[in-house]
C-alpha positions as CSV (number, residue, x, y, z in Angstrom):
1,X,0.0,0.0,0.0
2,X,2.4,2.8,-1.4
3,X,0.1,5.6,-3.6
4,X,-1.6,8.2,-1.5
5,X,-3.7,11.1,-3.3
6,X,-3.9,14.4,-1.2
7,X,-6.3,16.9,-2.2
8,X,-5.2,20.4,-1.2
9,X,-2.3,22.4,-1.6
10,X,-1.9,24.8,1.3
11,X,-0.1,23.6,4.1
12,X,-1.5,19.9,5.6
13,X,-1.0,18.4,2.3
14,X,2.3,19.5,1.3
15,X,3.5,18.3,4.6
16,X,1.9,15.4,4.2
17,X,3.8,14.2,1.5
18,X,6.8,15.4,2.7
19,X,6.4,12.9,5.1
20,X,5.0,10.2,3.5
21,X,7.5,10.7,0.8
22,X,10.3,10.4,3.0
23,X,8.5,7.2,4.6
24,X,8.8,5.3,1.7
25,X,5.1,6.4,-0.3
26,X,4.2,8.0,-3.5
27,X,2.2,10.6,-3.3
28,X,0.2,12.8,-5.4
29,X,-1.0,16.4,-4.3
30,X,-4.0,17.7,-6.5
31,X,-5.0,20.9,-5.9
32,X,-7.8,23.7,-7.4
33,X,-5.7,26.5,-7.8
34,X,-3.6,26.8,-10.7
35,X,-0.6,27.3,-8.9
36,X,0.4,27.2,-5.4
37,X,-2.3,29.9,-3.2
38,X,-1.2,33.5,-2.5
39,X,-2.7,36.3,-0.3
40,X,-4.3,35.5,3.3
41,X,-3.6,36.4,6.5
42,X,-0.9,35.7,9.1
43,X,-0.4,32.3,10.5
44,X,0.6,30.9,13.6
45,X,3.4,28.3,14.3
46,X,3.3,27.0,18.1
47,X,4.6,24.4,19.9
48,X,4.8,21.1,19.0
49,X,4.3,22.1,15.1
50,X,7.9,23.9,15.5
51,X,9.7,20.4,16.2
52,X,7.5,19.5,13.4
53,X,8.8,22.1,11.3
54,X,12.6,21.2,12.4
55,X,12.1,17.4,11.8
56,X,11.2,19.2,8.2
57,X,14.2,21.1,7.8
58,X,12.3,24.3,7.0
59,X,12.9,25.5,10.7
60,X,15.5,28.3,10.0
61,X,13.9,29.4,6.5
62,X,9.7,29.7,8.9
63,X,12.2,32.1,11.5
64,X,13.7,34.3,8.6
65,X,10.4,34.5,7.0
66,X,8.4,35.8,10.6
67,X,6.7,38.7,10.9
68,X,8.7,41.6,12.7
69,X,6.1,43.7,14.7
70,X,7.1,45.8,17.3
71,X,3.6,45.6,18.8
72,X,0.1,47.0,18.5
73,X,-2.7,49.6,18.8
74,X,-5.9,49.3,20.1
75,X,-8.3,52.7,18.8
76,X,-11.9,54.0,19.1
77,X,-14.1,54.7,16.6
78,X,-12.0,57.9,16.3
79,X,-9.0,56.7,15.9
80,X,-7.7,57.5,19.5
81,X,-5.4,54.8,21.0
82,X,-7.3,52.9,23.9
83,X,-4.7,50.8,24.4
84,X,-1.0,50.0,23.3
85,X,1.4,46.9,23.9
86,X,4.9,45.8,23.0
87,X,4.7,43.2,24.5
88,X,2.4,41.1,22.2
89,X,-0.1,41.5,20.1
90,X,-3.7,40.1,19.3
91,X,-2.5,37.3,15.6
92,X,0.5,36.5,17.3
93,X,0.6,36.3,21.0
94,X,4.2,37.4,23.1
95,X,6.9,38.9,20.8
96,X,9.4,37.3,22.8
97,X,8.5,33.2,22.5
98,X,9.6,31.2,20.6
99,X,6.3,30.7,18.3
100,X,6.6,32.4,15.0
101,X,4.1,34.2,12.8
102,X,4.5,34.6,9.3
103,X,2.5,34.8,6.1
104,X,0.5,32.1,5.1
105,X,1.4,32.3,1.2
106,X,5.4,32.0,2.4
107,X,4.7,28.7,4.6
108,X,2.9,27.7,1.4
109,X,5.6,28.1,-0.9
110,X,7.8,27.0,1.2
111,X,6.1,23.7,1.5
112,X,5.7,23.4,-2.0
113,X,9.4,24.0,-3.0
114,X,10.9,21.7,-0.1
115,X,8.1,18.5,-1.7
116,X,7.8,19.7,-5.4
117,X,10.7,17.6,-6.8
118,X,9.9,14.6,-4.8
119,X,6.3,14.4,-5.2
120,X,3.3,15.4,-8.1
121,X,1.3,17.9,-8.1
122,X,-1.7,18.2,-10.3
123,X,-3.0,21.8,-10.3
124,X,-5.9,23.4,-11.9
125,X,-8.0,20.3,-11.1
126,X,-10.2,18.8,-8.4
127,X,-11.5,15.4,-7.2
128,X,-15.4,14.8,-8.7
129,X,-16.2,11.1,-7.2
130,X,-14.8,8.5,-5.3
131,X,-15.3,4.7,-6.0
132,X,-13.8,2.4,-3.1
133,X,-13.1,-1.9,-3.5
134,X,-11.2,-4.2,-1.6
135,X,-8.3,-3.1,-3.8
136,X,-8.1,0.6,-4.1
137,X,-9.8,3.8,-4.6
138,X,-10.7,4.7,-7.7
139,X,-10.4,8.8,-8.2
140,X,-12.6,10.6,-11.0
141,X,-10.8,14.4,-11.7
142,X,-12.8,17.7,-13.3
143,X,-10.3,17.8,-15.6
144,X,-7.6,14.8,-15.6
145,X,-7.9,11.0,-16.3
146,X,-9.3,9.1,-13.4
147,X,-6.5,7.4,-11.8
148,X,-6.7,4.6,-8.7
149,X,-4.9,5.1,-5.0
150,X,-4.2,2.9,-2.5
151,X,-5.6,5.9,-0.1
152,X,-7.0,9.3,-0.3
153,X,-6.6,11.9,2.0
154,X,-8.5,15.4,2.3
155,X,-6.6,18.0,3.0
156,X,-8.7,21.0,1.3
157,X,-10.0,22.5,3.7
158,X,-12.7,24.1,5.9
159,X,-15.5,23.1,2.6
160,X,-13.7,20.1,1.3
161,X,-14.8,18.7,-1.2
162,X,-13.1,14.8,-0.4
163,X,-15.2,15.0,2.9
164,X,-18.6,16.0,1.1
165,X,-18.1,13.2,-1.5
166,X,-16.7,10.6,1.5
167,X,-19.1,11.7,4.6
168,X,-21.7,14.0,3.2
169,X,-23.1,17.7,3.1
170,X,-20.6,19.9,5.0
171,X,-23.7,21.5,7.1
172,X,-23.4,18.1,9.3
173,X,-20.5,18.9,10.1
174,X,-19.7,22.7,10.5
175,X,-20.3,24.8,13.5
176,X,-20.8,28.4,13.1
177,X,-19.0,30.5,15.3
178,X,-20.9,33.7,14.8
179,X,-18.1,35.8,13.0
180,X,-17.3,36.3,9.5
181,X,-14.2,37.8,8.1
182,X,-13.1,39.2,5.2
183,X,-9.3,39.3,4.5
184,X,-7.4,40.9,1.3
185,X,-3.7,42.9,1.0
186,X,-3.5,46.6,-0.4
187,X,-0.8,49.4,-0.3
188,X,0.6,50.5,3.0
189,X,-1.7,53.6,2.9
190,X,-1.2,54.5,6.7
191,X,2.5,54.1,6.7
192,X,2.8,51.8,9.4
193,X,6.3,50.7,10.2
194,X,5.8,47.2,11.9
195,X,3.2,47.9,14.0
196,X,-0.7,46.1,14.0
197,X,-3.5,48.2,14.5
198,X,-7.3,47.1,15.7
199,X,-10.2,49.1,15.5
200,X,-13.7,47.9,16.8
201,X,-17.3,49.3,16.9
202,X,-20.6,47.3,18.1
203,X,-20.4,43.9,16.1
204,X,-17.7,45.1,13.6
205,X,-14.0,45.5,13.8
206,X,-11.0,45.6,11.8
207,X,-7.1,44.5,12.5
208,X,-4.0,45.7,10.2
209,X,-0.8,45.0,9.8
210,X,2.6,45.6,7.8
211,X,3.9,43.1,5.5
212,X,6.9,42.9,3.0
213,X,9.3,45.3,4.3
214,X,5.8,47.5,5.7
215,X,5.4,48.0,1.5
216,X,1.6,46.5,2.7
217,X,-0.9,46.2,4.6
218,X,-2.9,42.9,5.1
219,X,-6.3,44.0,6.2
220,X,-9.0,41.9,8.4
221,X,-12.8,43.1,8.3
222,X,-15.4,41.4,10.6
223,X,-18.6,41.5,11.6
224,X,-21.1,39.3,14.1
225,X,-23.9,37.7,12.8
226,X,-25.9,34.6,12.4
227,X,-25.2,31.9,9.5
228,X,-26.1,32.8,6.0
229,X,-25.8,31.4,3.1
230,X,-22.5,32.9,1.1
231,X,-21.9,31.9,-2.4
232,X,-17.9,31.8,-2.8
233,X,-18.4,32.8,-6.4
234,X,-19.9,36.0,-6.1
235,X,-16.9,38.0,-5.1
236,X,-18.7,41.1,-6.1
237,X,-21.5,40.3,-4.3
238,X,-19.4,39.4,-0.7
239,X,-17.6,43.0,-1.4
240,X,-20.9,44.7,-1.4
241,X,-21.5,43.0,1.9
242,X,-18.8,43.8,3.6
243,X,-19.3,47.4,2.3
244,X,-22.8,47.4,3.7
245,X,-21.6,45.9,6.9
246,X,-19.4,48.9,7.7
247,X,-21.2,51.6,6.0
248,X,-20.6,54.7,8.8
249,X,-18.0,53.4,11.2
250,X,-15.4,55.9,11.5
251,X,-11.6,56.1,11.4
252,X,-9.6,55.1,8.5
253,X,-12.2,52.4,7.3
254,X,-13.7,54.3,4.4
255,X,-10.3,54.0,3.2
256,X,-10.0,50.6,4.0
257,X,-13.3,49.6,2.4
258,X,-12.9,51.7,-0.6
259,X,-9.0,49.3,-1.1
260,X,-11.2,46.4,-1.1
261,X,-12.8,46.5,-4.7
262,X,-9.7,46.3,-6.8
263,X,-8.1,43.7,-4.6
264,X,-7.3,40.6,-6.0
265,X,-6.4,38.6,-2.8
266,X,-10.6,39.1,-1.5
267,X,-11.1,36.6,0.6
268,X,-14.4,36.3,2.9
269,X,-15.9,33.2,5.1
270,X,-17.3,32.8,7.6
271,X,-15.3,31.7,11.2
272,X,-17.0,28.1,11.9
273,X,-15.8,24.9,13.0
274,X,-15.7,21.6,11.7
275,X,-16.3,18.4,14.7
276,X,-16.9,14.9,13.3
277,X,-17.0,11.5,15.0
278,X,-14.9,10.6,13.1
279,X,-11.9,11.3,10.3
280,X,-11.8,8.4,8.3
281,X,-14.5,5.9,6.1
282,X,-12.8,3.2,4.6
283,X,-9.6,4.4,2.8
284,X,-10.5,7.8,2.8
285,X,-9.3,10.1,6.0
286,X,-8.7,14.0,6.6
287,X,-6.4,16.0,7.8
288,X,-6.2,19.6,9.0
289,X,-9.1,21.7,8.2
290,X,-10.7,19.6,6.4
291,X,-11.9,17.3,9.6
292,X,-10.9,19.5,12.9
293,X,-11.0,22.9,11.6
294,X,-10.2,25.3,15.0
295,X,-10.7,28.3,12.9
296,X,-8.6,31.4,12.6
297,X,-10.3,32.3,15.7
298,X,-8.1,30.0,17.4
299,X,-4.8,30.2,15.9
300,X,-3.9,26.6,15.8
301,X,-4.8,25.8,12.3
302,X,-1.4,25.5,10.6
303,X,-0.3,24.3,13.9
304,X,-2.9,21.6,13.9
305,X,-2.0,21.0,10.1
306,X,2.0,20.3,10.1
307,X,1.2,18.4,13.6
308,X,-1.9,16.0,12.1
309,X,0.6,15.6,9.2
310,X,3.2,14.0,10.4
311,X,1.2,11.8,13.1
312,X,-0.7,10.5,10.2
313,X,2.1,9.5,8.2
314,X,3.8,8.3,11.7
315,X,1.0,5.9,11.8
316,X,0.7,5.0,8.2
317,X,4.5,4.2,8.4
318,X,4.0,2.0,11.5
319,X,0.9,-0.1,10.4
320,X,2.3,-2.8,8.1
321,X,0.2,-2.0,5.2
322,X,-3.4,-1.8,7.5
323,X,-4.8,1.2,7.0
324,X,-7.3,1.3,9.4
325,X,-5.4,0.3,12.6
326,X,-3.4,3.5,11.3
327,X,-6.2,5.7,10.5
328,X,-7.6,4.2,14.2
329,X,-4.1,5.4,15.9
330,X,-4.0,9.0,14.1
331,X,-7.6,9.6,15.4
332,X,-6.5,8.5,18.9
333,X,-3.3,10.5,19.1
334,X,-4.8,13.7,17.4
335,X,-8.0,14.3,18.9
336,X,-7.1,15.5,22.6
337,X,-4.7,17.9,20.7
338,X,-7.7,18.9,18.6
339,X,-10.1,19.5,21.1
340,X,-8.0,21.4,23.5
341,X,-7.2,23.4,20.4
342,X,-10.4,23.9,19.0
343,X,-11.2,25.6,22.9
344,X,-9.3,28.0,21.9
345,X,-11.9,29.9,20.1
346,X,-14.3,29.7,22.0
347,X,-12.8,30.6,25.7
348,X,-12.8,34.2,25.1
349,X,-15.5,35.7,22.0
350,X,-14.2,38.8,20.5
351,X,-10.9,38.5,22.1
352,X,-7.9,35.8,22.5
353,X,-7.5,33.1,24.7
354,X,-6.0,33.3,27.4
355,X,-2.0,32.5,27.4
356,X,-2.2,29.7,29.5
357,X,-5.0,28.0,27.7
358,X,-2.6,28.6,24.6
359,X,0.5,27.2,26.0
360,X,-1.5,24.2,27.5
361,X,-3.0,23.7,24.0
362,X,0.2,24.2,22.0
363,X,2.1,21.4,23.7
364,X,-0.7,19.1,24.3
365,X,0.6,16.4,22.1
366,X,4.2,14.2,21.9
367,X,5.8,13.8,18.9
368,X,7.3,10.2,17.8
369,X,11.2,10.0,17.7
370,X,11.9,11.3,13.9
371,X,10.4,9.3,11.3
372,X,12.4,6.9,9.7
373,X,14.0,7.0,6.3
374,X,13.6,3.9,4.5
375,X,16.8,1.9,3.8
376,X,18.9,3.6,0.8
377,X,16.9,6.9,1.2
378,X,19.0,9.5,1.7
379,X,18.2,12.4,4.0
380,X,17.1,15.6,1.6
């Protein structure tokens, strides 16, 4: 049992195969997106998920590619400053731990160019059906030949589409967290130099930050409000609703909602999470998002991603070719980690958890000794 097909690009799947890769497997990463995803916000790296990162080799190149603020601003609806910290601020907790924030499109090429000689990737195309036997599963693709895998894995996601077509209609499984955010880059406008700013009035608020040498901004507009229904194609449409949403607040976010038309890094969601019973049927199992989403709400997404990624393949390494009993151990190991993690979100609405919940969380979970490298692999 040696051919694994990951759907999704981003982080969990890239790591993935690294892993499996190095383990002895042949993967194949197909992703959506013509190329490897830009734009988004800030992610977090905490924890566990930095040995993880190590036991990668990409634990320098995540520390050169941080974030460098300074600290953070807290205004009212007029723009005074309420509050100020050096200390830490609200994406990325102390600025003097060892976690490290950076962008999520760097981690993502990152990933890909430490995998990309060692393992395929389709782009441009997506999973459409999957048909499991006793021998294999076979994969149907939107655009490629359909191909058969000894095991699938999704990795694609809060709305993945391997865990619609493998466990059903995503409402079953995603818990609305009462938030939605819309995230997208633009010029540095305000001139910050390495500092975040965050702005809040009634159910809305906004956080901003310096990125590239403080060149730009990467801006965060949310709101409170029930679920709705949100049609990922109508970018247009999701603009005017953000527009609507913060038609008369004051400060700088005209400004901010004005740079949101022409920007081509829109992205909008809203902040839910995902809680199944459980993360595999037959020869099909998640990973990351796309069965244990903690929301950005929590932080612990990426961290939750590079950490389910190498359990998995810990486990798939360790089973003897039984992909259940390994599917069975991943579940076991991961889920305490997930649920403490998941907590995170919800301890304190509208504001971060506390840092002992976060420390607690981060750590909640022991690594294997190194994964293996199978005899006459070198070390890459």
């Amino acid at each position: 049992m040696k051919t694994v097909l990951i759907s999704g690009a981003c982080v969990a799947g890239p790591a993935l195969a690294y892993w499996l890769h190095r383990g002895g497997f042949t993967p194949t990463v197909v992703e959506r997106a013509p190329a490897p995803r830009t734009g988004g916000q800030a992610v977090d790296i905490r924890g566990v998920a930095l040995e993880v990162a190590e036991r990668m080799g990409i634990g320098a190149r995540v520390r050169e590619a941080r974030t460098r603020m300074r600290g953070m601003s807290v205004l009212d609806r007029d723009g005074n400053e309420l509050f100020r910290s050096t200390e830490a601020t609200f994406s990325s907790g102390r600025l003097d731990g060892d976690d490290v924030e950076l962008l999520r499109e760097d981690l993502t090429l990152l990933l890909h160019e430490r995998t990309r000689h060692d393992v395929e990737y389709v782009f441009d195309d997506s999973v459409t059906s999957l048909q499991e036997d006793e021998d294999g599963v076979r994969v149907t693709f939107e655009r490629g030949p359909a191909r058969t895998f000894d095991l699938v894995v999704g990795a694609d996601g809060l709305h993945s589409n391997v865990r619609r077509l493998a466990f059903g209609a995503e409402e079953r499984f995603l818990h609305h967290l009462g938030t939605y955010l819309a995230i997208y880059g633009t010029d540095n406008f305000l001139g910050l130099e390495d500092w975040q700013i965050w702005f809040r009035e009634g159910d809305a608020g906004c956080g901003l930050y310096p990125v590239r040498g403080n060149t730009e901004l990467r801006i965060t507009l949310g709101f409170g409000a029930e679920p709705f229904a949100i049609d990922h194609r109508d970018a247009e449409g999701l603009r005017r609703l953000v527009a609507e949403r913060f038609e008369g607040l004051g400060w700088e976010v005209p400004a901010m909602i004005e740079r949101m038309w022409p920007a081509s890094d829109f992205y909008f969601d809203a902040m839910a999470q995902v809680r199944m019973e459980r993360w595999s049927a037959g020869r099909v199992v998640l990973l990351g998002d796309a069965g244990y989403c903690a929301s950005p709400l929590s932080g612990q997404g990426t961290s939750l991603a590079l950490v389910g990624a190498y359990v998995l393949a810990a486990e798939l390494g360790s089973a003897a070719g039984d992909h259940r009993a390994a599917f069975a151990r991943y579940e076991e190991r991961m889920r305490p980690f997930v649920e403490l993690n998941q907590a995170l979100a919800l301890e304190n609405p509208g504001g971060p958890a506390a840092e002992e919940s976060i420390d607690r969380a981060k750590n909640a979970i022991t690594l294997d000794d190194p994964l293996p490298l199978p005899v006459g692999q070198a070390a890459g």
